[in-house]
C-alpha angles and dihedrals in degrees: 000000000000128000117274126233114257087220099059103093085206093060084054101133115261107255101236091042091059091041088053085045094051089031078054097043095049090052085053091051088054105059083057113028105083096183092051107039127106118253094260089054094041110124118214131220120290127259119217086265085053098248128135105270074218153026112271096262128318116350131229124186136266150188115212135176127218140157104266095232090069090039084058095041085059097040084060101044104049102011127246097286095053093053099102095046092051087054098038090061091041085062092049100051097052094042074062099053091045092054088047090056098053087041094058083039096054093044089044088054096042087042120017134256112301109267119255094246082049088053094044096045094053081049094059096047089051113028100160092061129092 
């Protein structure tokens, strides 16, 4: 797919394309905009181990199932107390991820795939990146 010309009135974003990018976009600000986010989003001030000193807004229970071995790892790792926090954040990040991914869907399909010197020239200036 190549990019389409601005000035062609045909290659005019469909409408509820552009409403599920911006929808998609918003979703993404809130998982970092503290001062915009709704209550439920709103991120809360660091610890010294870099967790949330609490859930991202009010909490509401959940039963979850997960192989022991990974409950035990985390166990290990943040202490019982802080369980809930480090999966709360894992949640979040991947939340994240998955937005991310419709949202690059959504902007491949409106606007074609990047093009490779684009590509390349994003893999010079961070090489270290994959």
């Amino acid at each position: 797919m190549t990019a389409r010309d601005p000035a062609d009135e045909s290659a005019r974003p469909h409408p509820g394309r552009a409403d599920s990018v911006a929808r998609l976009a918003r979703q993404l600000g809130f998982l970092h905009d503290e001062g915009k986010a709704p209550e439920a989003f709103a991120s809360t001030a660091r610890t010294e181990h870099g967790h949330d000193e609490r859930p991202l807004g009010r909490a509401r229970k959940v039963s979850v199932s997960m192989p022991e071995e990974l409950t035990v790892a985390v166990q290990r790792r943040v202490g019982r107390g802080e369980f809930s926090q480090y999966v709360t954040e894992a949640v979040t990040r991947q939340l994240e991820l998955d937005l991310l991914g419709d949202l690059a869907a959504l902007l491949a399909e409106e606007h074609g795939a990047v093009p490779e010197e684009f590509l390349a020239e994003a893999g010079a200036a961070w090489p270290d990146v994959e």
